[in-house]
N, CA and C atoms as an extended XYZ file, in Angstrom:
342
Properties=species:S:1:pos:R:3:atomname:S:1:resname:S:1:resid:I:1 pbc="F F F"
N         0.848       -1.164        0.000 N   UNK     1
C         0.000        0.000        0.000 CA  UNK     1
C         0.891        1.223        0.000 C   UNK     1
N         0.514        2.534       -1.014 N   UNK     2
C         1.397        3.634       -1.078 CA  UNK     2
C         0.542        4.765        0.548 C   UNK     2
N         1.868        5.310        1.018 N   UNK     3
C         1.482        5.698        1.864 CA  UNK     3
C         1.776        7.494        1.442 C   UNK     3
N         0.878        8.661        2.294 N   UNK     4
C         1.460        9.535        1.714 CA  UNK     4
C         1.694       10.965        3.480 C   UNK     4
N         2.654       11.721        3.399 N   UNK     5
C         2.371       12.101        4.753 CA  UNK     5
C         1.961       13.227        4.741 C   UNK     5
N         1.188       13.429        6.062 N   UNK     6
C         0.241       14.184        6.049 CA  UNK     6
C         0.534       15.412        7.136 C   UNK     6
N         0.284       16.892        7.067 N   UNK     7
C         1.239       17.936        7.565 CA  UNK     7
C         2.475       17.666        8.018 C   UNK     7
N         3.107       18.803        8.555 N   UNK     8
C         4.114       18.898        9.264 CA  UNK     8
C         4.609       17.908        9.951 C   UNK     8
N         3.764       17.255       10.475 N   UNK     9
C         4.697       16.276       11.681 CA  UNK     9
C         4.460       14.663       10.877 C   UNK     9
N         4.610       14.683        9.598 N   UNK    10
C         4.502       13.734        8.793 CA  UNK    10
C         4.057       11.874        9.044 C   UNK    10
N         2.521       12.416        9.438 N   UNK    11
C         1.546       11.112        9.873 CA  UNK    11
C         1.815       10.745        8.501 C   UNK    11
N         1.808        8.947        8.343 N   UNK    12
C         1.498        8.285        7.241 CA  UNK    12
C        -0.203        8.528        7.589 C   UNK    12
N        -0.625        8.363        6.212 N   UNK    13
C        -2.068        8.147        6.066 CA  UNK    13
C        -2.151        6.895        4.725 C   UNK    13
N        -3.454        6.413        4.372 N   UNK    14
C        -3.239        5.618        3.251 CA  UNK    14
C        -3.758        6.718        2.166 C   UNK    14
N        -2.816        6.419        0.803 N   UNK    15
C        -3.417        6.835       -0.246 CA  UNK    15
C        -4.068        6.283       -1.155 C   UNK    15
N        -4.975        7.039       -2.080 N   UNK    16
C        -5.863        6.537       -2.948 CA  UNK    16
C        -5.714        5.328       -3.549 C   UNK    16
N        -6.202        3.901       -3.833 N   UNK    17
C        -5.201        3.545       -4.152 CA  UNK    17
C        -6.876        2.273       -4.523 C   UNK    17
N        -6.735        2.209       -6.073 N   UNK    18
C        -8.024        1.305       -7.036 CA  UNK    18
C        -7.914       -0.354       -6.195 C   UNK    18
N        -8.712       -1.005       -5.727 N   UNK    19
C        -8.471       -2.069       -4.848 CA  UNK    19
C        -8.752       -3.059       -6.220 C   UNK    19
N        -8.570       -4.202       -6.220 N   UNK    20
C        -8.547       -5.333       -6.965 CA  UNK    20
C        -8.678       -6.597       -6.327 C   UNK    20
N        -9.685       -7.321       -6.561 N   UNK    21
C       -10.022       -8.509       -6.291 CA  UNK    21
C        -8.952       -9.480       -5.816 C   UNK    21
N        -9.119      -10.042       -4.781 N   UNK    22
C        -8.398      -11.553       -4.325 CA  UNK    22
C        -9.101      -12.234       -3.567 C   UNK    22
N        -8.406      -13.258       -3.456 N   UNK    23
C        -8.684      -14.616       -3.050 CA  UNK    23
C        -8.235      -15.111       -1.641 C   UNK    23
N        -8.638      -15.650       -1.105 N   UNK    24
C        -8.735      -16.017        0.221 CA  UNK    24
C        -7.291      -16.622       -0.059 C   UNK    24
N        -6.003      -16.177        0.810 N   UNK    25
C        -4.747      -16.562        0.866 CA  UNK    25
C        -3.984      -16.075        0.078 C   UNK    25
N        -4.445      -14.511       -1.104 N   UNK    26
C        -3.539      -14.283       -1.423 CA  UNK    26
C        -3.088      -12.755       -0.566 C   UNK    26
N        -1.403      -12.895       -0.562 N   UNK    27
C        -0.966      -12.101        0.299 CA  UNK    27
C        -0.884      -10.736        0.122 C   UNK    27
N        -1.839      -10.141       -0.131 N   UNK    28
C        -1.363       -8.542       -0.237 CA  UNK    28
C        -0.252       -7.547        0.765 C   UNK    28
N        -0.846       -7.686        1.947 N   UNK    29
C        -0.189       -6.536        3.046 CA  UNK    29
C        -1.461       -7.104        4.182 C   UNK    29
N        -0.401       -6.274        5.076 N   UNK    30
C        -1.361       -6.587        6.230 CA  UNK    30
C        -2.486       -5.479        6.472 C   UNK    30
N        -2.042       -4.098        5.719 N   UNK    31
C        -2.882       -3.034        6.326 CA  UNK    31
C        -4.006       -2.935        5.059 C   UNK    31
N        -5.031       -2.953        6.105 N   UNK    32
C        -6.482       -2.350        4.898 CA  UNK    32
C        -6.310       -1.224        4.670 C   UNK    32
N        -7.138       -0.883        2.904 N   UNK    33
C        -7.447        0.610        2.745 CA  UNK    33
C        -7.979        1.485        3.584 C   UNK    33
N        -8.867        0.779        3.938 N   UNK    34
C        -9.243        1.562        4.776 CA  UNK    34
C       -10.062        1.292        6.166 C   UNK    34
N        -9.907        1.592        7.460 N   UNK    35
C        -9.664        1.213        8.988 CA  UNK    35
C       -10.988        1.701        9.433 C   UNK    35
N       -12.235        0.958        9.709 N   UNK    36
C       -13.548        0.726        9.712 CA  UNK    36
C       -13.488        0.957       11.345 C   UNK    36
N       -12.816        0.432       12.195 N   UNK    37
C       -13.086        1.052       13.891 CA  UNK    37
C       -12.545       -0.899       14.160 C   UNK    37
N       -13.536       -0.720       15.290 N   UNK    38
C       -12.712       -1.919       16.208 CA  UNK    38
C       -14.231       -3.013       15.790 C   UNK    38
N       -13.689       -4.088       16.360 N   UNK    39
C       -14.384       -5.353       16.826 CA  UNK    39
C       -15.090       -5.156       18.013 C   UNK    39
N       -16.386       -5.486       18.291 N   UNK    40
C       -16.640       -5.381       19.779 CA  UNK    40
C       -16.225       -6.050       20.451 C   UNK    40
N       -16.344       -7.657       20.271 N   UNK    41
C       -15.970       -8.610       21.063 CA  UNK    41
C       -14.315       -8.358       21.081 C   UNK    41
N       -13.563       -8.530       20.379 N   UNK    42
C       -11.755       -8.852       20.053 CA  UNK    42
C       -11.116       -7.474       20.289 C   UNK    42
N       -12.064       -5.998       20.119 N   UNK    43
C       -11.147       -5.236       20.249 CA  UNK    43
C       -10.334       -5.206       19.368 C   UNK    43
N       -10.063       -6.303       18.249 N   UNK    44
C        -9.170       -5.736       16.991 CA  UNK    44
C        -9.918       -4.924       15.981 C   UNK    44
N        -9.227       -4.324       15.133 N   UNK    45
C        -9.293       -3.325       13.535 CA  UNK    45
C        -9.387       -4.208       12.837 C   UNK    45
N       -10.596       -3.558       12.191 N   UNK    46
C       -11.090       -4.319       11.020 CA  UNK    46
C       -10.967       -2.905       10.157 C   UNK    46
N       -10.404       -3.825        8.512 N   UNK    47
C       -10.396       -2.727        7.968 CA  UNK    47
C       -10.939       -3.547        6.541 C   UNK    47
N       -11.168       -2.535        5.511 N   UNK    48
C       -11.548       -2.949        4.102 CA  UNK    48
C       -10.872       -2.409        2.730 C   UNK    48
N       -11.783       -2.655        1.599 N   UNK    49
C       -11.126       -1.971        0.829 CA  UNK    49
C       -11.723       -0.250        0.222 C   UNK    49
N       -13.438       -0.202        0.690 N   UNK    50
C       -13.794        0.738        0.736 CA  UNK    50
C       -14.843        1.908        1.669 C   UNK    50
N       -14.579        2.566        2.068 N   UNK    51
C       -15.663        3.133        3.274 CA  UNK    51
C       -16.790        2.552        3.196 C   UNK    51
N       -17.767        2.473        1.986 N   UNK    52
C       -18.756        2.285        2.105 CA  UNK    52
C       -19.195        0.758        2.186 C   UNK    52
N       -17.705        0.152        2.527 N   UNK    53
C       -17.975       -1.309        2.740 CA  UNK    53
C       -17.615       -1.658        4.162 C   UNK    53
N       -17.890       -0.518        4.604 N   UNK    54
C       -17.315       -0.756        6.596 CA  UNK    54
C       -18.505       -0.999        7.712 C   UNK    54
N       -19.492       -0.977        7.609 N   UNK    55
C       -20.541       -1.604        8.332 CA  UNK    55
C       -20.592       -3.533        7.774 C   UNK    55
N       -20.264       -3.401        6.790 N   UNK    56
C       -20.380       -5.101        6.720 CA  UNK    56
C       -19.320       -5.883        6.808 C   UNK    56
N       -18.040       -4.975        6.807 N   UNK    57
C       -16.833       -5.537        7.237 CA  UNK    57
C       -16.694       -5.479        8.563 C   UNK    57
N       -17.529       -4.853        9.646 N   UNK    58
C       -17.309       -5.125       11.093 CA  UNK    58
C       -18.239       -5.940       11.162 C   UNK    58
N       -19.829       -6.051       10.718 N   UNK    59
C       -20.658       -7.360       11.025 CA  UNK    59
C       -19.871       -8.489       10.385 C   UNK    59
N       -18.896       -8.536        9.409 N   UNK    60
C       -18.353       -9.956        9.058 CA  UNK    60
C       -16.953       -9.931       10.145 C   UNK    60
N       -16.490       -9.156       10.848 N   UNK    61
C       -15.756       -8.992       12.167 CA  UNK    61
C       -16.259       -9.790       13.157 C   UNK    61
N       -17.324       -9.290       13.779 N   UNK    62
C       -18.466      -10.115       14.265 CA  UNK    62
C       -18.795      -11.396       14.341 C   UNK    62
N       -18.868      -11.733       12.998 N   UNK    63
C       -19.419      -13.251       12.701 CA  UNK    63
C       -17.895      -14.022       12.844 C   UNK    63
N       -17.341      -13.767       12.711 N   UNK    64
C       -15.787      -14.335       12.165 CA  UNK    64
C       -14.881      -14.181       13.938 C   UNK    64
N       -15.102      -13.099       14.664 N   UNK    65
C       -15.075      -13.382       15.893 CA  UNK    65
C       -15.898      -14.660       17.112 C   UNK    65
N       -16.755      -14.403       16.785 N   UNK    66
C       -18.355      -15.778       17.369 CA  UNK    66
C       -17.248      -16.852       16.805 C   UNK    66
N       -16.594      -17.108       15.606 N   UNK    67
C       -16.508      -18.543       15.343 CA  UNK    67
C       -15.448      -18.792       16.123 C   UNK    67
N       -14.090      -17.391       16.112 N   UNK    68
C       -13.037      -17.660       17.463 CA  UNK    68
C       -13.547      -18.305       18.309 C   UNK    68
N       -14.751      -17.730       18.697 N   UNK    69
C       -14.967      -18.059       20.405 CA  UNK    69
C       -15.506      -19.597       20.455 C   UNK    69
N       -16.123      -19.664       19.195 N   UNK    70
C       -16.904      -20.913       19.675 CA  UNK    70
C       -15.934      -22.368       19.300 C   UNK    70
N       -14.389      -21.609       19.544 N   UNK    71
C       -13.809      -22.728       19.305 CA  UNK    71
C       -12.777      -23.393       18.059 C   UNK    71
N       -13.716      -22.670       16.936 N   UNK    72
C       -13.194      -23.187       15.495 CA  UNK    72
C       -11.607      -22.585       15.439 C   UNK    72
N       -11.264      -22.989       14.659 N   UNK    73
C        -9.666      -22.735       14.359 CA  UNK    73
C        -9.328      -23.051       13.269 C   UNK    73
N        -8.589      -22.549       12.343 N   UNK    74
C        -8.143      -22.588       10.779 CA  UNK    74
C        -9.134      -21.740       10.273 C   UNK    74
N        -9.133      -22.303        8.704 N   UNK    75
C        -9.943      -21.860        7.732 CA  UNK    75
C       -11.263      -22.085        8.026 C   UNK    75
N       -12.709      -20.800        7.954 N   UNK    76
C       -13.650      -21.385        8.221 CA  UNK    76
C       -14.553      -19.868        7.554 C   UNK    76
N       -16.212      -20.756        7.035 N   UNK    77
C       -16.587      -19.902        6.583 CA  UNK    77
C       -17.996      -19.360        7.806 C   UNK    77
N       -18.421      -17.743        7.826 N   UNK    78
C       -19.049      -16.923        7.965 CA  UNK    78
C       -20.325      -16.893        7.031 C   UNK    78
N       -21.061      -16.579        7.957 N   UNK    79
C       -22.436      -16.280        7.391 CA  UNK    79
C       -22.397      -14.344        7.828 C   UNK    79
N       -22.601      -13.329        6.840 N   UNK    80
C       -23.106      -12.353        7.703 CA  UNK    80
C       -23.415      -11.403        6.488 C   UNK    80
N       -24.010      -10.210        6.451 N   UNK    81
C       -24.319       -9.479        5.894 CA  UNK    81
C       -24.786       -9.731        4.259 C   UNK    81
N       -26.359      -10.750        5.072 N   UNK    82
C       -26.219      -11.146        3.407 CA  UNK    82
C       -25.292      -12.710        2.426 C   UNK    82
N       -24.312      -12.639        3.163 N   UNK    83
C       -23.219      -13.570        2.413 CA  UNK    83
C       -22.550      -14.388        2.846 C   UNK    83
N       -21.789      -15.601        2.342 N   UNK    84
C       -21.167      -16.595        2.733 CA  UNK    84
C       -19.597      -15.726        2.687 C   UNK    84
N       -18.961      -16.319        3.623 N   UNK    85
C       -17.434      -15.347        3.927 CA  UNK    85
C       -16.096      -16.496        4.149 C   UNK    85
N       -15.249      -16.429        3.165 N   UNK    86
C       -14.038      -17.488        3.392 CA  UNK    86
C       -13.232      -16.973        4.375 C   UNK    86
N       -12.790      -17.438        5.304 N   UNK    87
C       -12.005      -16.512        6.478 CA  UNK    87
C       -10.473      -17.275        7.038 C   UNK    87
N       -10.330      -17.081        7.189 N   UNK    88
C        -8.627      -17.425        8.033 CA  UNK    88
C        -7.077      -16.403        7.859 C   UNK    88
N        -6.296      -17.273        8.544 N   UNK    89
C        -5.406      -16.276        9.514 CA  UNK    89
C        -4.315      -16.380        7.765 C   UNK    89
N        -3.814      -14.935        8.159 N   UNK    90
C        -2.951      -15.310        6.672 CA  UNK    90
C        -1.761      -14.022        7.171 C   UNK    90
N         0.111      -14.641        6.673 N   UNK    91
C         1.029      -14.026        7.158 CA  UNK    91
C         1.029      -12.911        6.358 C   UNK    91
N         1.451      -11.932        7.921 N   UNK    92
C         1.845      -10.703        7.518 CA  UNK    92
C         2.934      -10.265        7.293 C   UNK    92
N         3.466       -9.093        7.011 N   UNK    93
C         4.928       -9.228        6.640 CA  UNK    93
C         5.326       -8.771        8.672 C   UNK    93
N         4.703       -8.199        9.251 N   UNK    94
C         5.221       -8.413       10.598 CA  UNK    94
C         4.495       -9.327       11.725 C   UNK    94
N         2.833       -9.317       11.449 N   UNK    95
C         2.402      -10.396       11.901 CA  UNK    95
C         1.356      -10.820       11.527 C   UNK    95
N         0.902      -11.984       11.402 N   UNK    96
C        -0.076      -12.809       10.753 CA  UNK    96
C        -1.838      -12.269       11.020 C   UNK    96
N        -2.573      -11.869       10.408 N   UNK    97
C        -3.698      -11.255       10.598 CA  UNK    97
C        -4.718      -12.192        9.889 C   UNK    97
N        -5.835      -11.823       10.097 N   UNK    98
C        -7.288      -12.412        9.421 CA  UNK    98
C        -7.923      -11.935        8.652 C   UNK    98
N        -8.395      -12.606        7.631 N   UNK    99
C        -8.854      -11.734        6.364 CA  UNK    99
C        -9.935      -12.690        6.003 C   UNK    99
N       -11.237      -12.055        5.719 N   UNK   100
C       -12.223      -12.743        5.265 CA  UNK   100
C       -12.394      -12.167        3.997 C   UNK   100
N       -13.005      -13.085        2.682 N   UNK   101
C       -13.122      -12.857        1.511 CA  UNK   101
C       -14.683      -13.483        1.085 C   UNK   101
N       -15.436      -12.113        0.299 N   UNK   102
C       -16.541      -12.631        0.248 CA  UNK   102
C       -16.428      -13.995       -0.533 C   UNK   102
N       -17.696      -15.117       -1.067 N   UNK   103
C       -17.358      -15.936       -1.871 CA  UNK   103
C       -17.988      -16.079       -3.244 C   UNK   103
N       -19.123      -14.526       -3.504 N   UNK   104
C       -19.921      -14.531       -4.306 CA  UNK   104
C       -19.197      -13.892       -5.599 C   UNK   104
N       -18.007      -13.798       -5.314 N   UNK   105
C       -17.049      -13.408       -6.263 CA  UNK   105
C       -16.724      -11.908       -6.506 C   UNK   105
N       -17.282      -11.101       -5.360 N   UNK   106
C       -17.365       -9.225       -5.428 CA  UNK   106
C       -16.250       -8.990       -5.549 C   UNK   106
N       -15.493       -9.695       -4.695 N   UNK   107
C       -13.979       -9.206       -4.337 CA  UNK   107
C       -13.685       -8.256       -3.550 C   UNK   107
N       -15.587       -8.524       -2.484 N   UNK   108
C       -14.800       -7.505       -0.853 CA  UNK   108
C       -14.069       -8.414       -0.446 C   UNK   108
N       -13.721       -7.978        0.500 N   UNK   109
C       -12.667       -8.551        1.558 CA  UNK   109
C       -12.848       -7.484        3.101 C   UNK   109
N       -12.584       -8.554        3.926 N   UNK   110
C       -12.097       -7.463        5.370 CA  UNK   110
C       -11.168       -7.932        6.183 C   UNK   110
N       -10.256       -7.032        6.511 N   UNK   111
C        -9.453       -7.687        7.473 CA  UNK   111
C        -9.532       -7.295        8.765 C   UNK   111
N        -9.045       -8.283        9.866 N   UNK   112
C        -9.344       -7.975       11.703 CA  UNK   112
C        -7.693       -8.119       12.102 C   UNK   112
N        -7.087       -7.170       12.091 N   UNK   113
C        -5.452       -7.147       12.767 CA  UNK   113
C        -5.186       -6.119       13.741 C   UNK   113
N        -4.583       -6.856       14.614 N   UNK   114
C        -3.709       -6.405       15.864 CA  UNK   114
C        -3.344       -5.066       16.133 C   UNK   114
């Protein structure tokens, strides 16, 4: 992701940047376009690829958290907003995060990292 800084005391922010479809395991980066707020339950950032896809990227936060809890582990799919969701943990270049990918072929995606 291109980053660009922002006044004087040179915050990275993300820049504009056309998102493109993937697939459950392929490795982009760890950081989403764009940073939707927290998880209720996990307290992690969920982020996406576009604002107006950030209410269904924290309800698929949500759903994809419930399955943490209830145990599951690995690859596993989500029911939420509407849609079936491919989900699991995938490496980051500093640490390994979670990324769910719709499966109806849109090519949202959301990720929940640390």
């Amino acid at each position: 992701m291109r980053t660009a800084a922002a006044g004087a005391i040179g915050i990275a922010v993300p820049a504009l940047t056309i998102p493109t479809a993937k697939a459950v395991g392929e490795n982009t980066s760890e950081a989403a376009d764009v940073i939707c707020g927290t998880d209720r339950a996990s307290g992690l950032t969920v982020g996406t690829a576009h604002a107006r896809d950030c209410a269904t990227a924290l309800e698929v936060a949500s759903a994809y958290t419930r399955s943490w809890n209830g145990g599951d582990e690995g690859a596993t799919t989500v029911h939420a907003a509407g849609s079936a969701w491919n989900c699991r943990e995938q490496p980051g270049p500093l640490n390994p995060y979670q990324e769910c990918v719709e499966t109806g072929g849109t090519g949202r995606w959301a990720t929940v990292t640390s």
